[in-house]
C-alpha positions in Angstrom: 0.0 0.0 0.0 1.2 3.6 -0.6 2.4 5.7 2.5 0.6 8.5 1.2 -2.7 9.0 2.5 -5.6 11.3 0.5 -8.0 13.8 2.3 -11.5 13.3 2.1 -11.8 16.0 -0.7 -9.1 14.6 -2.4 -10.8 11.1 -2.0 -13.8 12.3 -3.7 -12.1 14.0 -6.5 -10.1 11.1 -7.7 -13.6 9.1 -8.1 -14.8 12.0 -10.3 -11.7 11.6 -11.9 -12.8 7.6 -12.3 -16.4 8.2 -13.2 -14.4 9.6 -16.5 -12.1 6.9 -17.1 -15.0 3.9 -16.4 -17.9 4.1 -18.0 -18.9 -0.1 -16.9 -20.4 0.1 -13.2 -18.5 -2.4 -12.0 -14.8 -1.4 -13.3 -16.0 1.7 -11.5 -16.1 -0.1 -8.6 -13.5 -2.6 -9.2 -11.4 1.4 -9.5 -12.7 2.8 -6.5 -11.8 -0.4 -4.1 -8.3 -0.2 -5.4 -8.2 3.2 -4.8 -9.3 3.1 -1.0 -7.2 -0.3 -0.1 -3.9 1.2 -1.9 -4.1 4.6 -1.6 -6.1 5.5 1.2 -5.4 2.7 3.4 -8.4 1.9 4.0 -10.1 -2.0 3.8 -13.3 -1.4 0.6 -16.3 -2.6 2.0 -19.4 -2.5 -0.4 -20.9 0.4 1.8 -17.9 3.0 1.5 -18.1 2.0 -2.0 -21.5 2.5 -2.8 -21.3 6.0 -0.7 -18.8 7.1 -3.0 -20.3 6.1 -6.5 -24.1 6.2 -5.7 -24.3 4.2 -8.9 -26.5 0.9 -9.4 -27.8 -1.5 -6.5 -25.8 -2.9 -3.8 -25.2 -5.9 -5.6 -22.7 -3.6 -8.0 -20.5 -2.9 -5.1 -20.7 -6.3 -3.8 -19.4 -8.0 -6.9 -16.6 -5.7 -7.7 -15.4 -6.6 -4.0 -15.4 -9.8 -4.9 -13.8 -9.5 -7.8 -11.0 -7.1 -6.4 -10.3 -9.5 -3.9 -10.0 -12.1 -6.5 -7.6 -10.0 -9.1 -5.6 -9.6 -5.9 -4.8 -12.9 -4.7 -3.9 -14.0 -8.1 -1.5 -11.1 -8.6 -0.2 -11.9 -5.0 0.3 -15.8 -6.5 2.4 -14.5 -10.0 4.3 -12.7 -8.0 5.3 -15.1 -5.4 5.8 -17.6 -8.5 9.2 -15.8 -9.8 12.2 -18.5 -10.8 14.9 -16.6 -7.3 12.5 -17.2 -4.7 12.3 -20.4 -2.9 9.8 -22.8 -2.9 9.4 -23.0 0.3 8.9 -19.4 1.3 6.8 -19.0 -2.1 4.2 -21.6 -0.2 4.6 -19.5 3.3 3.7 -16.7 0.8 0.7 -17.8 -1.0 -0.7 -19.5 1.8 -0.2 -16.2 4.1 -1.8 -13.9 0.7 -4.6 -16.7 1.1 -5.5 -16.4 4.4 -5.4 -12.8 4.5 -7.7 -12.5 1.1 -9.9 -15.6 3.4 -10.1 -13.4 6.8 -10.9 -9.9 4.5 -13.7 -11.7 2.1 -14.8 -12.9 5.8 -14.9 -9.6 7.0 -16.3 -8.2 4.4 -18.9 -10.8 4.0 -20.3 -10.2 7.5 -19.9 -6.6 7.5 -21.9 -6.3 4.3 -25.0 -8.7 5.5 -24.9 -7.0 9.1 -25.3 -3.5 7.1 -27.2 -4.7 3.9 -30.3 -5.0 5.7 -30.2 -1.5 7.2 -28.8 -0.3 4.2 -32.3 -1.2 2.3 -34.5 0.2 4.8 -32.7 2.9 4.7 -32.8 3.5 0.8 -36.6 2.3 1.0 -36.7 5.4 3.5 -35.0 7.7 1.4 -37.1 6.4 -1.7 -40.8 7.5 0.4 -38.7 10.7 1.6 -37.4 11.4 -2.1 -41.4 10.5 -3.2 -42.8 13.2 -0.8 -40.3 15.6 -1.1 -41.2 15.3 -5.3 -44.6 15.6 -4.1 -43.7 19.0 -2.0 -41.5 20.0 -5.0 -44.4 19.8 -7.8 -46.9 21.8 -5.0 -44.2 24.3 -4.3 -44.1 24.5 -8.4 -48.0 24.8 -8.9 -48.2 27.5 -6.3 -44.7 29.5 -7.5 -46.5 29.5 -10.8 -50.1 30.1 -9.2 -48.3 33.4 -7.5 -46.2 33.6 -10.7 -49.4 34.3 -12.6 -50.9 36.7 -9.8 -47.8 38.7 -10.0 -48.5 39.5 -13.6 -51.9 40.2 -13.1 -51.1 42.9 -10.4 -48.5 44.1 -12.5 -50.6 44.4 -15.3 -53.5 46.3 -12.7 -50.6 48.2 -11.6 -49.4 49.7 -14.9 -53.3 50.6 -16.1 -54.0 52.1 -12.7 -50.5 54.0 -13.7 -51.5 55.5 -16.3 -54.8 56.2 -15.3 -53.2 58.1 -12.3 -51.3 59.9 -15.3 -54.2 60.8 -17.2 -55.4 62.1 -14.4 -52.4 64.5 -13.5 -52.8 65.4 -17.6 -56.3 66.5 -17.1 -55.5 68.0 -13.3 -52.7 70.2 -14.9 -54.7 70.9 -18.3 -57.8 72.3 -15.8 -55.5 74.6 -13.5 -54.2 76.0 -16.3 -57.6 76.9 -17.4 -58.6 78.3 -13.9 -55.4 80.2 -14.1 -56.4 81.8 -17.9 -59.8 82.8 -15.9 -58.5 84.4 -13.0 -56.2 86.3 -15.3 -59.1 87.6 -17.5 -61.1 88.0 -14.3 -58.1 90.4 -13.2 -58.0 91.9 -16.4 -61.9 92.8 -16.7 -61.5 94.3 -13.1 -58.5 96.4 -14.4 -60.8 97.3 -16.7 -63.9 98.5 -14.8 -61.5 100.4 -12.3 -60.0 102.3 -15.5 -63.5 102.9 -16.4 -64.6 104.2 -13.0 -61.6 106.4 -13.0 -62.6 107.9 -16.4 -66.0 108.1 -15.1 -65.0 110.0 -11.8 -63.2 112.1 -13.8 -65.8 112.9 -16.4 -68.6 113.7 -13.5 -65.6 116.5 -12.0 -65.9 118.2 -15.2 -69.5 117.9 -15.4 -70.0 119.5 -11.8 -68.1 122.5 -12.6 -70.5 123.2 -15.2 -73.6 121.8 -14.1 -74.1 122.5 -10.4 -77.8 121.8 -10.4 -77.4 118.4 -12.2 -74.9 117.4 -9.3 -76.8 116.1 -6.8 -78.2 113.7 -9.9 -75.2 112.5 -11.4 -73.4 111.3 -7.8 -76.6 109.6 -7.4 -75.7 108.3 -11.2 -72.5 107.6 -10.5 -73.0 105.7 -6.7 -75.9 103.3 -8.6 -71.7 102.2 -10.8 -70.2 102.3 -8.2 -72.2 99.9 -6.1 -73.1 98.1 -9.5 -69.2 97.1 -10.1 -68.7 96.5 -6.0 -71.3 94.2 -6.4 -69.9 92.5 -9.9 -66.7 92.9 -8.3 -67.6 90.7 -4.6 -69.6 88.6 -6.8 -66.5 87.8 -9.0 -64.3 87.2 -5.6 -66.9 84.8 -4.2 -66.5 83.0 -7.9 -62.6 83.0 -7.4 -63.3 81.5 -3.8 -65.9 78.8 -5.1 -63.4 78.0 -7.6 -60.3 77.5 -5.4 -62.0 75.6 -3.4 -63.0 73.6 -6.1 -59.7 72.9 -7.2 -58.7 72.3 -4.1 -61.1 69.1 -3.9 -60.1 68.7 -7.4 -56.9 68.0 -6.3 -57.3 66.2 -3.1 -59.8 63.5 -4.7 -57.7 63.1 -8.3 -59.1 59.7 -8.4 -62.6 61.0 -9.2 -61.5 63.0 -11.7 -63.3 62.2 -14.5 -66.7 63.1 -12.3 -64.8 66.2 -11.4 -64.1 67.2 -14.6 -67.5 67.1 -15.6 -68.2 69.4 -13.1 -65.4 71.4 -13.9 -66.7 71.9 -17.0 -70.4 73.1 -15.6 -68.4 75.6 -13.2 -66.2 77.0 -16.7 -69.8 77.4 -18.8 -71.1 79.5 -15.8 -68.3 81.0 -15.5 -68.6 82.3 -19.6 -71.9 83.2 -18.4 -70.8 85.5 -15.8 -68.1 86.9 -18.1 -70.9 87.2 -20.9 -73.1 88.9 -17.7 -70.6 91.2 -16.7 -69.5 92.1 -20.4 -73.6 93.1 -20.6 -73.2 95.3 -17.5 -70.3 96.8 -19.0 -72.3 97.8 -22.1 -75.5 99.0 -19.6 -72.7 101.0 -18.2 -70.9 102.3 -21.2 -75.0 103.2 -22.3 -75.6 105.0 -19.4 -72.7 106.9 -19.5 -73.6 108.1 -23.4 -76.7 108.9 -22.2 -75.4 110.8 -19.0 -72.7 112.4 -21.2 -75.6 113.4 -23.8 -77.6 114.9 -20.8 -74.6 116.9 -19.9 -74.5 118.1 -22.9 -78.1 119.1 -23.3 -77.5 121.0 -19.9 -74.6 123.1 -21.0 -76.6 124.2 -24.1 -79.1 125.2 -22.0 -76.9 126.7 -19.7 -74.8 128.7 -22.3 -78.7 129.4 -24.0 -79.9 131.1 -20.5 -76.5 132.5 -19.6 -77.0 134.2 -23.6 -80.4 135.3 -22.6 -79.6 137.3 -19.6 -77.1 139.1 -21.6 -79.3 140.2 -24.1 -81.5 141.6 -21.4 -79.2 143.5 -19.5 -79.0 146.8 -22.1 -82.6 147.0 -21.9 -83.0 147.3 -17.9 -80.0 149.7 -18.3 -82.6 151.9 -20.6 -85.3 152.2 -18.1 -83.5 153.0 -15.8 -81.8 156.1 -17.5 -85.1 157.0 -18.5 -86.7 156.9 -15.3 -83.6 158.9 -14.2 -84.0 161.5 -17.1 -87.9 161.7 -15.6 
């Protein structure tokens, strides 16, 4: 036997290294017990073997040890049988080779039958365990492709209620900026109507230092505006406040949006109606003013008429009153 003795590892890889080299079960075997009684120092038994290849039955093992043995006692006889050794210690020789391969068939005989019958109820063990672990395997399978299959589903749920959530911050962003375009034309129509008042205020100061008796009548003219744009003007601010509020809800509750945007569009068609209401004020206004400015105008001819008048009779009074004088 060789002196040096392989590692488990090492063990292991040199039967890799024989499952190459035999491809016949039992030269395998025949292989492996040579390798564990030469070079590992260790007496084959059909167990270690069958351990190491995990090839065949037991009987595969079993018959290569025989066989091993066999090849071994002969080669122990050829070589005892050379022309410079003695008879008498080639005899001693054989007879010890003999009893040796007697006492380790022996041994191995007995140690296989003591552990052949565990052995097999302990493969027949590992057989139901293998069955029911194949059982576990092909459930574990159904249900990894059962929850395979659900996990696409909620994917595919996932990437519609995605979009939809997208669509939904489209339409969100599309309908601020349309409030936004409002509120700026609400500002605009309210720059509007002050530059009107402002004209207006400034046109009734003119008027008054012409027509002081018509005074009293145009500041009524001109507080009936006044409170007419205070009142389109609070009325536009409690607009602005229904619709921030609205976008506000709008905003919070995005999931709704297609029932808000409905609504939306009701609030942006009265909305057009108030503009389209206020734009018709506007004109009332811009009409009354014609017609104050026409009034005003009417009074200063009559005013320049009567102021004409009482010229003309001035040289007259101044007449009598010589003549009375000259009297």
């Amino acid at each position: 036997m060789s002196q040096s003795v392989l590692t488990e590892a090492q063990l292991y890889q040199a039967v890799e290294q024989l499952r190459t080299q035999h491809s016949n079960t039992l030269d395998l075997y025949k292989a492996v017990a040579a390798l564990l009684f030469f070079q590992y120092d260790s007496t084959p038994t059909t167990n270690r073997m069958y351990q190491l290849v995990r090839k065949g039955s037991m009987s595969a093992p079993a018959e290569a040890l025989r066989l091993f043995w066999k090849e071994l006692r002969e080669r122990s006889h050829v070589r005892m049988e050379q022309e410079d050794i003695p008879t008498a210690l080639t005899q001693s020789a054989g007879a010890w080779v003999a009893q040796l391969w007697e006492e380790s068939v022996k041994q191995a005989q007995e140690l296989t039958e003591e552990k052949n019958q565990a052995i097999y109820q302990q493969m027949a063990v590992n057989e139901e365990a293998r069955a029911l672990a194949l059982q576990h395997a092909e459930h574990a399978e159904q249900e990894t492709a059962k929850t395979q299959q659900r996990l696409v589903e909620w994917e595919q749920k996932y990437a519609a209620l995605f979009d939809e959530h997208q669509d939904a911050k489209l339409q969100i962003a599309t309908q601020k900026h349309q409030i936004e375009q409002l509120q700026i034309q609400k500002k605009e129509l309210h720059a509007d109507q002050l530059v009107l008042q402002s004209q207006h205020q400034q046109q009734l100061a003119l008027s008054e230092q012409r027509a002081a008796d018509m005074e009293k009548y145009a500041r009524l003219e001109i507080e009936r505006a006044r409170q007419d744009a205070q009142k389109a003007i609070q009325a536009e601010q409690q607009q602005k406040q229904q619709l921030q509020k609205q976008y506000a809800a709008l905003a919070q509750s995005h999931q709704e949006h297609q029932k808000e945007y409905v609504e939306l569009q009701q609030h942006h068609r009265y909305q057009s109606e108030l503009l389209q209401t206020l734009k018709a004020q506007h004109e009332q206004l811009e009409l009354k003013n014609q017609d104050l400015h026409v009034f005003l105008q009417k009074l200063q001819q009559q005013l320049a008429q009567s102021d004409m008048a009482q010229t003309a009779a001035r040289p007259s009074r101044l007449a009598q009153r010589r003549a009375k004088q000259n009297r």
